[in-house]
C-alpha positions as CSV (number, residue, x, y, z in Angstrom):
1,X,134.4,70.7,151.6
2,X,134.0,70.2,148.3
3,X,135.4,68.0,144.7
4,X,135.5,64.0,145.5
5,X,138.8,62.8,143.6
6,X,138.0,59.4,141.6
7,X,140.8,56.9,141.5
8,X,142.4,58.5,138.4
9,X,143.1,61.3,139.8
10,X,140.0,63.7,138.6
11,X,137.9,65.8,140.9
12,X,134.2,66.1,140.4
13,X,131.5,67.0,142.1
14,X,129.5,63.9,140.8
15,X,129.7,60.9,143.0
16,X,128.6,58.8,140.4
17,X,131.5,59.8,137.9
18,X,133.4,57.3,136.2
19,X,136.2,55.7,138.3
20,X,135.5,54.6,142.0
21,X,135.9,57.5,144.5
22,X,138.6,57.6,147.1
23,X,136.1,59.3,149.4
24,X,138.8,62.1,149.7
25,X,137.6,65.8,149.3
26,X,139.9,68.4,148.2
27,X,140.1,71.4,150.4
28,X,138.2,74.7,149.4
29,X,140.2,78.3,149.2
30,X,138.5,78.6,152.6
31,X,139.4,75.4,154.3
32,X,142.9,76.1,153.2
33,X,143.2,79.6,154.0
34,X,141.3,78.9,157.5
35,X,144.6,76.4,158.0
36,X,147.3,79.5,157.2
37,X,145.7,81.6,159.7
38,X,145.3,79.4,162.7
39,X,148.0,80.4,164.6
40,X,148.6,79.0,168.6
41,X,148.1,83.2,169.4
42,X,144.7,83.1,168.0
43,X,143.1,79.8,167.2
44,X,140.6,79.1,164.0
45,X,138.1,76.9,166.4
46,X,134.3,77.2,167.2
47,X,133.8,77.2,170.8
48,X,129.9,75.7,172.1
49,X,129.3,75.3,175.6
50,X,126.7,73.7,177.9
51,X,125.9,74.2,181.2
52,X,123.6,71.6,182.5
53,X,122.1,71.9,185.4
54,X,122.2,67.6,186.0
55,X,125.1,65.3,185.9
56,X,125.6,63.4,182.9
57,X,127.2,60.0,183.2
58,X,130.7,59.9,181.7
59,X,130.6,57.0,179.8
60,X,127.3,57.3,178.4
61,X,128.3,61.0,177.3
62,X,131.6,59.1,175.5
63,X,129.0,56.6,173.7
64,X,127.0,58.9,172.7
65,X,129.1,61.8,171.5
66,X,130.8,58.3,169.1
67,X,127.7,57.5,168.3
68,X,126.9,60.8,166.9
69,X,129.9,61.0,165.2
70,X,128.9,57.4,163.5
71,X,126.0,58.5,162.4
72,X,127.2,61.7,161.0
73,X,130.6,61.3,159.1
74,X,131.7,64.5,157.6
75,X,131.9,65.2,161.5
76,X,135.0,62.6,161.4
77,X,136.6,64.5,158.9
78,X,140.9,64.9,158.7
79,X,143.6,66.3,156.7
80,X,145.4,64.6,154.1
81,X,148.2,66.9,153.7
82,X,149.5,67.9,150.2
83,X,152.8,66.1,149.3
84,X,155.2,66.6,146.4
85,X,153.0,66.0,143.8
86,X,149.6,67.0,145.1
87,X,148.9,70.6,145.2
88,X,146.6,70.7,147.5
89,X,145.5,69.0,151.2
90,X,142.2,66.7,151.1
91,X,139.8,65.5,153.5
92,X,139.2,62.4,154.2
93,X,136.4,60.5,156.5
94,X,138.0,57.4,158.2
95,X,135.0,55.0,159.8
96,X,136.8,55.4,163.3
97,X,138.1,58.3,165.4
98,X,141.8,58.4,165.6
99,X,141.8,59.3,169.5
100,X,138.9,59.9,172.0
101,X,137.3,63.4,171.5
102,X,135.6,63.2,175.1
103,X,138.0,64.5,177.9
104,X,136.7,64.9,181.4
105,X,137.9,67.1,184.0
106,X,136.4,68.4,187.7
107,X,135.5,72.0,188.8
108,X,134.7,73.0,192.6
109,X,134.3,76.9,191.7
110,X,134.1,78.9,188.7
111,X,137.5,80.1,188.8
112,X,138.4,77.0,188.1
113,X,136.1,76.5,185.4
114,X,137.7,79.3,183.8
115,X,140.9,78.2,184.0
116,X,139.6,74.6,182.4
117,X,137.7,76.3,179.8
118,X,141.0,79.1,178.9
119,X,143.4,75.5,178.6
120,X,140.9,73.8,176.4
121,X,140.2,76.5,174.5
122,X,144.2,78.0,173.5
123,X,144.8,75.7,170.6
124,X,142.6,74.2,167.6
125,X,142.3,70.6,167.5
126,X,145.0,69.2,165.2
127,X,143.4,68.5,161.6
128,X,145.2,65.3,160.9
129,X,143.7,63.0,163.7
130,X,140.0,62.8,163.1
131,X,138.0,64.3,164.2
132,X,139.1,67.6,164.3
133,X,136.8,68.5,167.5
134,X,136.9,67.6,170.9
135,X,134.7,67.7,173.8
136,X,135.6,68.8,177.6
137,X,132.9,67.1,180.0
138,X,133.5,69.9,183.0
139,X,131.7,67.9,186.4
140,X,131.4,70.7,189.1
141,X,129.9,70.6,192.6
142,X,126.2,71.4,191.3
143,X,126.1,70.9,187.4
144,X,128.1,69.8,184.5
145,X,129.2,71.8,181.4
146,X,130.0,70.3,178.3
147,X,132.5,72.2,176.1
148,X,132.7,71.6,172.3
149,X,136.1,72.7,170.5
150,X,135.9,72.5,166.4
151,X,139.0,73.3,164.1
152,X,136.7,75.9,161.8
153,X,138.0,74.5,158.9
154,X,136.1,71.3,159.4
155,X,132.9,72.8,160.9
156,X,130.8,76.3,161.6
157,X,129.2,77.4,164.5
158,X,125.5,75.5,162.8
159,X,127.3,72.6,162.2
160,X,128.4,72.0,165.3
161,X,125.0,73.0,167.2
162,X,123.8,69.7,165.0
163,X,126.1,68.0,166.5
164,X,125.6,68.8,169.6
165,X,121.8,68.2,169.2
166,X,123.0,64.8,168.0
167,X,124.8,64.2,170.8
168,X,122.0,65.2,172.9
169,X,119.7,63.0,170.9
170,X,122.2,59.5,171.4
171,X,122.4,60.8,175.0
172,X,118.9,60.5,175.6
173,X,118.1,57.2,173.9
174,X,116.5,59.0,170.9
175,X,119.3,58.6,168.6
């Protein structure tokens, strides 16, 4: 993500340009090209998973995974598609999620695990509801796994370890 657009229009780099800016990025070659070849057969997301040997509680998971996404907003990141006279999409960072990222689901074995983690995995999260991640806290018998799915136009596989270790740090009380 790269090139804030200032309320005239013009992209810089600078965000202390003349003209106040809209706190839209325009999307790279990358970002866009990452869009034309996500396709439902093969999706453009990072997968991270966690297998935690503990039970995490559900609602402190969902407050922390928000609070991590709070305190780091470029995670929050959506699409602003291009219209007639744009050329180009942009991103844009809105201060709240547009829908919960957290989904929970049970396991008893590890086929069903499988079959949780093949369903959450089959399609990229959708890049005009931010953000364009979602997590999957899997509860089985004996541990817990938390699943991370990224659209990889927003993140890579770093940026969402950070995330995670963000996460883990709200999770924990160290936030």
């Amino acid at each position: 993500m790269t090139g804030l657009v200032t309320e005239d229009g013009l992209v810089t780099d600078d965000p202390t340009a003349a003209g106040t800016a809209t706190g839209r990025i325009r999307f790279s070659l990358l970002d866009e090209l990452t869009c034309c070849y996500d396709r439902a057969a093969e999706p453009a997301n990072v997968h991270l998973e966690v297998r935690l040997p503990v039970r995490l509680d559900q609602a402190s998971f969902r407050a922390a995974v928000l609070a991590a996404l709070a305190a780091h907003p470029s995670f929050m990141a959506r699409r602003v598609a291009a219209g007639p006279w744009r050329r180009s999409s942009y991103w844009e960072s809105p201060q709240v999620p547009d829908c919960d990222p957290v989904t929970t689901a049970s396991w008893a074995d590890e086929s069903e695990l499988a079959c949780l983690r093949a369903a959450f995995l089959s399609d990229s999260p959708p890049l005009d509801h931010s953000p364009a991640l979602r997590f999957l806290l899997a509860c089985g018998p004996d541990s817990d796994c938390v699943i991370l799915n990224a659209h990889h136009a927003v993140v890579d596989g770093l940026s969402c370890l950070s995330l995670l270790r963000a996460v883990a740090g709200q999770y924990g009380g160290q936030g």
